[in-house]
Structures are given as C-alpha cells and as structure tokens.
N, C-alpha and C positions, 0 to 999 in steps of 0.2 A: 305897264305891268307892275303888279303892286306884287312884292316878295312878306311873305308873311313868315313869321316865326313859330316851329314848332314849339308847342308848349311840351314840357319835360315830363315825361310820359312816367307810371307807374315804377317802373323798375327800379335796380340798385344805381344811387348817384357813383358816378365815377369816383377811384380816389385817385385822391393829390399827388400829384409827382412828387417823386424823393427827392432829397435835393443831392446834388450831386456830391461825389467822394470828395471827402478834404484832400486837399494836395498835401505830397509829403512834406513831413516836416524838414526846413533846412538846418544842419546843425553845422554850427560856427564852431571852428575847430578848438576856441580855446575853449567851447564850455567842453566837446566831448572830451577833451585834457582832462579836465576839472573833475570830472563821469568817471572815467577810469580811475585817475587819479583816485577817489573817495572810494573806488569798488575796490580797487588792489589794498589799498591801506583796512578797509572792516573784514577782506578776505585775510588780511595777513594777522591780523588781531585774533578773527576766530580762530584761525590755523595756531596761535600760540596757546590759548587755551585749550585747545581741544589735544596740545602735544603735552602738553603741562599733567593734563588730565591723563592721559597714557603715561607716562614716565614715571611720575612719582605716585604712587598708589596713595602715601601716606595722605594725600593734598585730597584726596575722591570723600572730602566731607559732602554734607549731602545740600548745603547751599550750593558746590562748587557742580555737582550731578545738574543744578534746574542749569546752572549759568552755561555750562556744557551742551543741553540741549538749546541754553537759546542759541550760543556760539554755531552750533550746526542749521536751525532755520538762516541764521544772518549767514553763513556762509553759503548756503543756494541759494541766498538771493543776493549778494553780489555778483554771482557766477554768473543767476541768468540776467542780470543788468550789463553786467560784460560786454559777454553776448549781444545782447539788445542793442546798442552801443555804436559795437565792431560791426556789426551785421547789415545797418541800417536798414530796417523795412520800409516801404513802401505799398504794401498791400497784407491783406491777410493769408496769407500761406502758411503751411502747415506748422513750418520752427517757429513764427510768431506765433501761433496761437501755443504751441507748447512751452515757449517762451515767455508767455503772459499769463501761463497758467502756472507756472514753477513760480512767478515772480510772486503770483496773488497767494497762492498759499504758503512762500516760504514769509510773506510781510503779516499775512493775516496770523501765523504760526509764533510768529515775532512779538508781536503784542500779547499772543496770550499767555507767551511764555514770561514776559517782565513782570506781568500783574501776577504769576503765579510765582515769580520767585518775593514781588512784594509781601503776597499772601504768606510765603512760606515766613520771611521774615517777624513779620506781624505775630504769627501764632509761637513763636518760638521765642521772641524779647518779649512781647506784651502777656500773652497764656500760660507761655512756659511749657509748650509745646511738648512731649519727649519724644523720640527716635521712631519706637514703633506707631504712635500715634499720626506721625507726621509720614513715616513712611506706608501707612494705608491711603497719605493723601495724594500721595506720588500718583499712585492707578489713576484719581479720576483729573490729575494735571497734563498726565498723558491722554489721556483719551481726549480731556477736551482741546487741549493744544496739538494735535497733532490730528484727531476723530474731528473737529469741526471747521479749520480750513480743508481739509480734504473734503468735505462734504460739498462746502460751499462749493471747492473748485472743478468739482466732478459734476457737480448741479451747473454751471456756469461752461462750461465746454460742453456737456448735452446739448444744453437749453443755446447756444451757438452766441454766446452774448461774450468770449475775449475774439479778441480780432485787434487790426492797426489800429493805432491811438493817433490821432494827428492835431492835440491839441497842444498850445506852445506849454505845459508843464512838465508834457513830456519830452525825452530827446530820444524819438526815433524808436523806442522800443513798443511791445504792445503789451494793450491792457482791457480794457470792457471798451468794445468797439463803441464809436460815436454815432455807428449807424441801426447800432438797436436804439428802438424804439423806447424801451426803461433804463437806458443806458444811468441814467441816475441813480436808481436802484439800487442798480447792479456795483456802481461803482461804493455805496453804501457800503453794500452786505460784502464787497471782496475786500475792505480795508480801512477807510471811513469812520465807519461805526463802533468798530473795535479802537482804532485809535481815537475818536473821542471820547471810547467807556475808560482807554487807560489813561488817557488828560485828567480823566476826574477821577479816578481811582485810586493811580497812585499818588500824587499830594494827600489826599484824604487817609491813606495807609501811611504816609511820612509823617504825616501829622499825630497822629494816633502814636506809631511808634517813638514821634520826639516827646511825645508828652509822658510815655512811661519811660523812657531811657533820661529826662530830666527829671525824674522823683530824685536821681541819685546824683543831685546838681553840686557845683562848688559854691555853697554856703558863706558866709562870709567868716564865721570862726574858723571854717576848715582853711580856707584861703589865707586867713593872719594866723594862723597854725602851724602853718606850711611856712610863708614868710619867715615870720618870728623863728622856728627853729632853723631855718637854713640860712637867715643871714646872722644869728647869733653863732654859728658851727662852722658851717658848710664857707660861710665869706669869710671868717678868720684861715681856713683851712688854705685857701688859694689864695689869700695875703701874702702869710708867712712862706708860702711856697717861691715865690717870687722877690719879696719886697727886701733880702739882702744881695740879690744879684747887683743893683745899681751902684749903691753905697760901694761895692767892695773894694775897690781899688782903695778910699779914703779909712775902711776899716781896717784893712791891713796898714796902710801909714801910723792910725792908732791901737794898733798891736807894737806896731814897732816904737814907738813912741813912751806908750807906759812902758814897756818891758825897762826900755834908754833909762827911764825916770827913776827904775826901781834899783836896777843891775849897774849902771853908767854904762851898759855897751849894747847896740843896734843887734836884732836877731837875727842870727844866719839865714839867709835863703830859704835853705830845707827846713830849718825849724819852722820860719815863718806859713811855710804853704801845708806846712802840718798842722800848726793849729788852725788855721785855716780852712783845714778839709776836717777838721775834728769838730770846726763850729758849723759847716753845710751840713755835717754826715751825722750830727747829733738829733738833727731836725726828722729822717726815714728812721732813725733808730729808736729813739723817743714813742714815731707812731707804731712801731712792732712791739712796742712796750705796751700802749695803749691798747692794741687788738687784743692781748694776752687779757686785758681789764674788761673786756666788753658784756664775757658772760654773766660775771658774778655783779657787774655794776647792777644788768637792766634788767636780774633775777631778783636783784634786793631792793632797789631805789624801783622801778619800774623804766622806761625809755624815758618818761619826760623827766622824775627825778636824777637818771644819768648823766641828762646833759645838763641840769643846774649844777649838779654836783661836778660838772667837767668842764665850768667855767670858773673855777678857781684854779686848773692847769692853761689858761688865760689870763685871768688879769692880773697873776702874780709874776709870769717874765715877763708881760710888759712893762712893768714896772721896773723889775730887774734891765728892762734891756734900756730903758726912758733913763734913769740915775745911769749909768753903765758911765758914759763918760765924764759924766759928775764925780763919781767914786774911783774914777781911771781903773779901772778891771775888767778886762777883756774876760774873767771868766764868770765875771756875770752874763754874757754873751753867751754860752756857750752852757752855762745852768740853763739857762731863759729857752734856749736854742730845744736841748733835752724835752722842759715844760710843755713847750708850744705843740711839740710832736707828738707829745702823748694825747695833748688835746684833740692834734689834727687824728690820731688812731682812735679814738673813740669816737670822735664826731662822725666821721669816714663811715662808722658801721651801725652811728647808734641812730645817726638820723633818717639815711633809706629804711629803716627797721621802723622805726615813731611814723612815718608820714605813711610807708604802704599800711601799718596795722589802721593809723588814721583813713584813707580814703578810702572810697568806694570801691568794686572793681570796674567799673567805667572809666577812673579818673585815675587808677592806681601807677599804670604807666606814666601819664604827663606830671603828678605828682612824687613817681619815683625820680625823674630827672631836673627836678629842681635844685636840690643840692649841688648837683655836676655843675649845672648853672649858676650859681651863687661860686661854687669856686671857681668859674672861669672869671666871673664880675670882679671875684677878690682878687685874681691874679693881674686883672685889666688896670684895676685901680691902684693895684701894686705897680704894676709899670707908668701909669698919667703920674702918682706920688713922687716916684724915683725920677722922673726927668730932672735936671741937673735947672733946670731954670726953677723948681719947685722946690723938693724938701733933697736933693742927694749934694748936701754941702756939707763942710766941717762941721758949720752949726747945728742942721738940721736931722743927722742922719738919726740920732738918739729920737729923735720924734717920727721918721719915718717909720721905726720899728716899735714905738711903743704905742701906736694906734692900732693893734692888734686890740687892745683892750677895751677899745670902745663897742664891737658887736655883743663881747660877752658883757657887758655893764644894761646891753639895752634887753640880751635874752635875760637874762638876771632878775631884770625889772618884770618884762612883759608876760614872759613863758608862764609862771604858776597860775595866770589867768583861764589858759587854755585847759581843754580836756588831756588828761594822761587817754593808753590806749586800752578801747572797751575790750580791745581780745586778753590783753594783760589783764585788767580787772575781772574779765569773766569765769578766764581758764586757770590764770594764775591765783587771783586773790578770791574767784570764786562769790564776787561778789556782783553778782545781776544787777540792784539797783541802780548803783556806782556806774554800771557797763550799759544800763540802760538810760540813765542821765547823758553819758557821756556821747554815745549816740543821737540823742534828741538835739543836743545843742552840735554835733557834727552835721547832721540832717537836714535839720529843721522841719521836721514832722514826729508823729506819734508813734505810725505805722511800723514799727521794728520788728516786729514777732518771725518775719522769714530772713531779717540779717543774725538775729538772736539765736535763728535754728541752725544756720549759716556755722556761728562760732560755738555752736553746743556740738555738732556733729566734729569741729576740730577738736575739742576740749574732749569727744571720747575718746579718739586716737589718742588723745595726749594721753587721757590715764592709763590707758593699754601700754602706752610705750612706757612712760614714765618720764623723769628728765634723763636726757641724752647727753652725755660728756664729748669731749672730743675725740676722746681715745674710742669710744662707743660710737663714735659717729665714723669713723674710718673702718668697724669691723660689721655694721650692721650691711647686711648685702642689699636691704630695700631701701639704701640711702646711698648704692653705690655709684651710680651715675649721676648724682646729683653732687656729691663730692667731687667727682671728678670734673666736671663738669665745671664747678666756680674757679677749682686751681686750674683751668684749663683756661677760664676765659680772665680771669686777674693774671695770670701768667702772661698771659698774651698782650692783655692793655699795656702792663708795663715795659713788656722787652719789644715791644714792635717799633721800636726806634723812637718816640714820641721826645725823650729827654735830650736825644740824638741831635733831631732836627732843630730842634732848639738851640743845641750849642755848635750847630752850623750855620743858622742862619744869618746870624751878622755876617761873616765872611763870606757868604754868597749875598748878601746884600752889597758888600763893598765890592764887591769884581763885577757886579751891576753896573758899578757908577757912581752907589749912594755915596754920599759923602760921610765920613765918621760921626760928625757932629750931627746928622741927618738918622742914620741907622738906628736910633733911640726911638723914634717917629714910627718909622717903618713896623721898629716891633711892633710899637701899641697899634697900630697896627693890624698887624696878625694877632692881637689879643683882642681886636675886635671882632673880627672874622670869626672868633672860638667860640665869642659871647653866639652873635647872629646865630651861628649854626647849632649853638647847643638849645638856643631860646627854637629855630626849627623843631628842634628833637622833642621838644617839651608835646609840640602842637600836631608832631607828626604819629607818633610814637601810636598812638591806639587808634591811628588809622591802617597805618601799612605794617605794624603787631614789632615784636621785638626780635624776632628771630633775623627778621630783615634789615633794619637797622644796622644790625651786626655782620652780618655776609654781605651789606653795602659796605660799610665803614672801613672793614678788616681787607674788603678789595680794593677799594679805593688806598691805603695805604700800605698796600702790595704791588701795586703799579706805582705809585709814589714815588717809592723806596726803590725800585728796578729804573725807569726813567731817570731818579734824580743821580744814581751810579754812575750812567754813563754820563747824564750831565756835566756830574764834578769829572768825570773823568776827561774830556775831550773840552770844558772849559778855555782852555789857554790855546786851543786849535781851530774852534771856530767860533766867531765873534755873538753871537747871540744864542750861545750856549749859557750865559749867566740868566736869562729873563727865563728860560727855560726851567732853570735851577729853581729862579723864583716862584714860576707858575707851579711846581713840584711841593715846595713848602706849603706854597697855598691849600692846593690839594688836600696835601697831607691832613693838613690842622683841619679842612672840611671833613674829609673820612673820621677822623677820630673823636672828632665832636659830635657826628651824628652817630656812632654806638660805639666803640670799644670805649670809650670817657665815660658815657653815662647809665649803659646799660649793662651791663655785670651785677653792681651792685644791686640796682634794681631785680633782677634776676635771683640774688639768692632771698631775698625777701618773697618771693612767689615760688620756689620749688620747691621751700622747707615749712614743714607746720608749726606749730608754737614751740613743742618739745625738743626740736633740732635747731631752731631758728640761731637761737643766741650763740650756742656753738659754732653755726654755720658760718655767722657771720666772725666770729673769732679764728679757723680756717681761712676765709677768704682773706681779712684783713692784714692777717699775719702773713698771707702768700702776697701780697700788693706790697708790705711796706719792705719786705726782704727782697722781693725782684728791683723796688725804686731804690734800696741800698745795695744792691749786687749791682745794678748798671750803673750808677753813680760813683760806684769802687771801680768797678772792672773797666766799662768804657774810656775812660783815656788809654789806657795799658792798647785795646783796640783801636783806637783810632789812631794810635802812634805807631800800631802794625800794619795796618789795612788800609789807613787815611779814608777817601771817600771809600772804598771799598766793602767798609764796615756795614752800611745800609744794604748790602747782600745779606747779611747775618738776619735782619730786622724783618728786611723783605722775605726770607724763607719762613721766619716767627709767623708773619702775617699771615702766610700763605695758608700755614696745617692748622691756625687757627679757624681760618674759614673753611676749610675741610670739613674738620670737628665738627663746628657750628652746622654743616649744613647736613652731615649725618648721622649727629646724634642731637642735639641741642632742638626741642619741643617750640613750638609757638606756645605762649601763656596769655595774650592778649584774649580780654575777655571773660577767663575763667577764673570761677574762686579756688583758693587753696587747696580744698578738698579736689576738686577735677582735676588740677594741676597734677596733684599728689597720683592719681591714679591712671595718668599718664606714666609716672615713673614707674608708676609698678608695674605694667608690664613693660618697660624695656628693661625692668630689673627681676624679672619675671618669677615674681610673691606672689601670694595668694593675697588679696585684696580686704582680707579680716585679721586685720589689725597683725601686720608685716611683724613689725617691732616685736613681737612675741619668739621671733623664731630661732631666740636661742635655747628654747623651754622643749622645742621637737623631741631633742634627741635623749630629753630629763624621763626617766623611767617612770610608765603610770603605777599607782598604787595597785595594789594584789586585791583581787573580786573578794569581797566577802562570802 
C-alpha cells in the first residue's frame, strides 16, 4: 500500500508558531544594588531642585522653570524604575504595563525637555532672546514635551505593544513587549529616536552657543593686561604683607643695636615692641591713606595712569628699606613701611576697577580674582624668601624687603603698552575713538557697536547722576544697599579671624609635633593651599556665580572657627586634638580663598556704574584697611582675654555675614552693569529713570505760564 501525499489545497497557509515567552529575567543582586542605588540618587537630585524651586521664589528665573520641569519627568521615572526593580515582573500584568508606560513617557519627556532647555539656552546667549519672546516659547516646550510622550504612550498601551521586557538590558522591569511583532518600532518611537535626535542636537546647540560665548574670548593683550597689572600691584601687595614676619626677631636686634650705637644704651622692652608694632601697623595705615587717594587718582590720571603713578609709592621704600641698614636707621623702616601701604591701598582698589572695566562680562568674574591671586603668590613667595636657609639673615634681610621693587620696575616698564579702560575713555574722557581702539585691541575684532551701546546706556546714567562723592554716596537711597552691602562684606573678610588663624598657627603646628625649625615649612605650606584654592576661584567663579563662592567660603570658615574652639580647647585632654586643630586651619585658608579673599572687591566693581564706582571703591577700601588696623590693634588685648576662645568672636562675624549674603547680596554672574544696577533698584525700590535725580522730587516746579 503505497501512502500518497495530499498536495496543499487552495486555502490560507497555516501560520508559524510563536515562539515561546522569554523566561524571566534573573537579577543578580548586586546589579539590582546598583538600580536602586542610581534611582534613589536622580530621585534625591530632582527632589532638591524641585524644593529649591519652592522655597526661594527669588531662584524661579526662567532657565531654572525648563530644569524644574525636567527634574519632575526624571523624577517619575526613577520612581517607576524603583518600582520595576522591587517588583520583579515576570509576566505582563497590569502594574507592568502601567509601569512601562510611566517609565516610556517620563524618559521620552526627558529628552524633550534637555533639547528644550538647550533651545532655550541658544536663543537667549546666541539671539538675545528677551523674556516675553521666550516666554511665548514656553507654551509650544510644553506641549511638545509633555503633548507628545503622552501621545505616543496612550497610542502604545491601546495598540497593546508595553508588556514584560525580558531582554538582558533590562533588570526585570517592563517596556515594549518582545512579543509584538514591531516591537522594534515601537521601541524607536517610545525613546530611541528622541534620544538619538538629542545625541545630535545638543552638541550642535553647544557648539553654536561656544562659538558665540567665545567672540568674547581672552585675547592675549587682555591676558598680559591682566598679568602686567596684577603682578606689578596686586604681588607687591601680598609681598609686603608678609615678607617682615620672618626677619623680625633679627629686626628687632637691629632696632636695638642702632638705637646702642647712637644713645650708648639697649632699648627698653616696651619701647622696643612699640616701635615695632609702629613699623607692622604703619604698613594697614599707610593703605587707609591710600583708599582716601583712590578717587581723585583714577578721576584724573584714569585706572591705568593710577597705578604708573602708584609705583613710585614702591620703588622709593624699597630703596629706603634695601640702604636701611647701610645708613643704620630703623626709621627708614618704618617711612618705607608708611610708602608700601599706600601702595598696597590703592592697588587694592585700583586694579579690580582696571581689569573688571577691561574684561568682558564672560570673563569679568575669573579676571576680577586674579589680583587676590597675585597677592596670595606674593604672600607664598614672601614666605619660600623668608626661610632662614635663604634671605632672613643679618645679611640678607635688607634684600628681602627691598625686592618689593622689582614688580613695580617691570609694571613701570610694561603697563603704558596696554590699553587704559574704554569705559573711562568713553564716559569720562568722552572720547569714542580712543574707547574704540582700546576695545579692538582688548577683543580682537571689529564688531563693537553692541559693547559701545553697552557703555553709552552707562554713560547716560552717568550724566543723569553726575559724579557722585562719598558723602553723596551714603545719602543717595538708590545706592543704598549697594553701600551697605561692600561695608558688609570687607567688614566681614577682615574680622572673620583670617589674621587670627594665622598667628595661631605655628603653636598649633608645634603641639602637633612639628618641630620649630620645621613649622617655617608647614607655613609655606598653607600659603600653598591659599595659591591652589584661589587659582580654583579664578576657574570656578563664572560657573557656580559669586553669590555662592561667598555663602561657601563665609560657611566654611564658620565651622572652622566653631570646630577649631573646641579643638584648642580640649587640645591638652585628648591626644589627637592638635591634627584636628590643623585640619581646621586647613579648612579655614580653603573657605577664604575660595570668596570672602577674592570676591568682595570683585563685587563692588559690578554693583556700581561709572559715577559711583571710584567713590565705591574708596568706601570699601577704607572699611578693609581700618578693620586689618582695628584687628591688628585690638586682637592681642583678645586673645590675652579669650585665649583660643577668641575664634567665637570670628565664628559669629562669619556667621551674620553669610546671613546677609544669602538675603540680601544679588548673584551678578553674567550680567552687565546696567542689569546689575537694576537689580538694585528694586530692592532699593527707585523708579528705574535715572534714580540719582531723586533729590530734585521735592525742588518746587516752576509756575504755568
């Protein structure tokens, strides 16, 4: 019997078998660690923004509204990966599929939100975007970020295409089932697609916005501009600040020594530590002299003839101090001492003033802290000088102190090559051309006409107000928080312990262990640490803005100063109380190098416009070198009451300065003068045309004809 084969008749062929369900995925406990791990950490992230965004109204700018709403997608899709997670699926049941539907539109939502805060970006640095323009864009950034994964993910749960994911990228949670048939698709259109439109988007928006935010690059004049003045000023300034601590003990021998030569008899004790404190305390006095010079120098000479003209209160005591013990007169010492101060108080004020009118406002922050930086280097290099192996001998010390004179010999030289500043030649001298050279060569392009309109809109203020005196500058009320504001925060740099710590350090280095002959080491030392962390500040400063800088720095050396209290206090009771002491110091010099050292001065160079500026900074300068002369007087008298206890004092300075700062003191990272200025007007709450007028309100108008 022969079986013959039906042949396969008309009808529908059979279809294929399915293939069978993937088996569930197994998850190894240390990735789900891992899983959780990353979901709790982006949950705890958005959760801080999104409380940031509630709390402080003032922060609800309108970049911070898009980052808010991405914070909200990223935060429901950690929730339902959580979930996903914990849950472990194994099939498509219902919380999967609602779970892989939360995930797809809070990741698809995610994406469209980053390209729409890039877009935001882009039209606001590169366009110049303005408020209401950008705010009509808001509607169609919601709609599409929020209107098209809901679309997709409402299309995608109809169409029955989320279900369990069982392939190894996933752990356990669900996503566009394996077992549709366009599962590829699908897995496109739910997340895929969008994230490879934003792989290629945003580079191309980062690129576009670096090429307009580098039109307003560091140049190389502005860069040897910047140099050239801050280590012809700014490195004398933190020299002399330091460079007689070492020698002293030898300078006092030659105090006592000429007096013997002239009188035949050795100086009493107290005489001795009186001239003494009259040649340290000559040096804060000298610069309260100098701040009093600030206005009328860089109204007449302009900023950069100020400081040629304030390198002859340089190079004439070093000289005085270099003969000093050639001619045995300790009151060459102490003339020289007077000189150098005046130098270091005009430098102090005149060179944040020259470098902010010099830079951009991109660059204005990292170029307002370069001075801070140059005096740390001068103070660094005043301490490597001073070591006893190098210049602090009988021989030597008359040369340790008269190399003060060599930065001002090279600004002397270098400086009249550079640009004076275009805002002083434009508002002041009135002279475009001048202001427009000077620009070209700070630049290095043609294109000026919107920095020019930039200092023509300051230069109307200015004539509306007029020049501003100091006296006029304490009574006008749309300059009131801005006054208060610099004596607030040079008040604080100087009394927050900073001179304190310093002349405890040694004696918390020796109950360390250091050895004496070692402790000279140690310093320099911590006058490396000052450099590192201020060269930080230079690079940090217009990323994380200035306001911050300073509620870091002012906390950090408020816990400092609290910590290092008890440290000193309980030192002699438990044995590794001194490394404690020293990690406290450490600290300290970090906090203050990263803003209350460098960002104040900074600060009144951007809250004041041309007409207040000079006075501003004669205010500030004058409140800095009389608080560095009041703790320099006053601090022994306390530490001989208080002992360690005295860093309570410092640590409560710290405290209400970070108060202050944090509710009243503006971020200005970013903005030019003018915006700046109109931030103060309303929390000084003027009418925004031309404030300065408003002592004319109450002048009786003329009678109608």
């Amino acid at each position: 019997m022969v079986l013959v084969t039906p042949a396969p008749g008309p009808g529908p062929r059979p279809r294929p078998a399915m293939p069978p369900p993937a088996p569930p995925t197994d998850l190894v406990p240390s990735e789900r660690a891992v899983v959780l791990l990353s979901c709790a950490l982006s949950a705890l992230g958005s959760s801080l923004l999104v409380a940031t965004h509630a709390l402080w109204p003032d922060l609800r700018s309108q970049a911070r509204r898009l980052l808010l709403f991405l914070s909200l997608a990223d935060l429901l899709s950690a929730a339902s990966y959580f979930y996903g997670v914990l849950q472990d699926f194994s099939g498509s049941s219902w919380d999967c599929v609602l779970q892989g539907a939360l995930s797809t539109f809070a990741n698809t939502s995610s994406f469209f939100w980053t390209v729409a805060i890039a877009l935001y970006l882009y039209l606001s640095i590169v366009h110049g975007a303005r408020e209401p323009r950008v705010s009509r864009l808001f509607w169609a950034f919601h709609i599409v970020s929020w209107g098209v994964p809901l679309a997709i993910t409402i299309a995608a749960v109809t169409l029955k295409k989320i279900g369990y994911d069982a392939s190894y990228v996933s752990v356990g949670w669900c996503w566009i089932s394996l077992e549709a048939e366009d599962h590829l698709l699908w897995m496109l259109l739910t997340g895929k697609l969008w994230e490879l439109l934003a792989y290629i988007t945003l580079p191309l928006l980062y690129l576009l916005i670096r090429k307009h935010v580098n039109r307003a690059r560091l140049t190389l004049t502005l860069a040897l501009a910047t140099l050239v003045a801050a280590f012809g000023s700014s490195f004398q300034y933190g020299y002399n600040v330091a460079s007689i601590n070492s020698p002293a003990e030898i300078m006092k021998q030659f105090y006592n020594e000429t007096y013997y030569d002239r009188y035949g008899e050795i100086l009493l004790p107290y005489t001795l530590t009186l001239l003494w404190s009259v040649s340290v305390s000559m040096f804060p006095f000298g610069g309260l002299i100098g701040s009093f010079m600030v206005g009328p120098l860089v109204d007449k000479l302009g900023r950069k003839g100020a400081l040629l003209f304030n390198n002859i209160f340089s190079i004439i005591p070093s000289i005085l101090m270099g003969c000093s013990k050639i001619a045995k007169s300790f009151e060459m010492i102490i003339v020289a001492r007077l000189l150098v101060g005046i130098c270091a108080g005009v430098s102090s004020n005149v060179v944040p003033m020259y470098l902010g009118e010099l830079a951009p406002k991109n660059l204005r922050g990292a170029l307002g802290v370069v001075p801070q930086l140059f005096i740390t280097v001068g103070i660094l290099m005043a301490q490597i000088f001073g070591l006893r192996a190098l210049l602090t001998s009988e021989a030597s010390w008359p040369l340790l102190l008269g190399l003060t004179g060599i930065p001002a010999a090279v600004q002397l030289l270098l400086l009249p090559f550079f640009p004076e500043s275009p805002r002083y030649l434009l508002i002041q001298k009135q002279n475009e051309g001048a202001a427009r050279k000077a620009l070209r060569n700070l630049r290095g392009w043609d294109d000026l006409d919107e920095e020019i309109r930039e200092i023509r809109e300051e230069d109307e203020a200015q004539k509306a107000a007029g020049f501003i005196s100091v006296l006029k500058l304490f009574k006008m009320r749309s300059l009131r928080w801005q006054v208060f504001s610099i004596i607030v925060l040079m008040a604080g740099q100087q009394l927050s312990g900073v001179n304190a710590i310093y002349y405890y350090a040694d004696e918390i280095y020796r109950n360390a262990g250091v050895k004496k002959d070692h402790v000279q080491y140690v310093t320099v030392g911590t006058g490396t640490v000052n450099v590192v962390m201020t060269i930080c500040a230079v690079f940090v400063v217009e990323l994380v803005g200035r306001r911050f800088l300073l509620l870091l720095g002012f906390s950090v050396c408020f816990l400092a100063c609290c910590v290092l209290t008890a440290a000193l206090a309980l030192q002699s009771t438990i044995s590794w109380m001194p490394y404690l002491s020293i990690t406290c110091v450490f600290s300290y010099v970090v906090g203050h190098a990263l803003g209350p050292s460098p960002i104040p001065a900074l600060f009144i160079t951007e809250i004041f416009l041309q007409s207040s500026r000079a006075s501003a900074f004669m205010v500030g300068g004058s409140i800095h070198w009389f608080c560095n002369f009041t703790v320099g007087l006053v601090f022994p008298f306390i530490q001989a009451a208080l002992e360690a206890y005295s860093f309570i004092i410092f640590g409560a300075i710290c405290l209400l300065t970070t108060i202050y700062t944090f509710m009243i003191v503006p971020e200005t990272k970013g903005k030019t003068f003018m915006e700046i200025n109109q931030i103060f007007m309303k929390k000084n709450k003027v009418s925004e045309v031309h404030p300065e007028k408003e002592e004319l309100r109450n002048f009786p108008s003329p009678p109608s004809l």
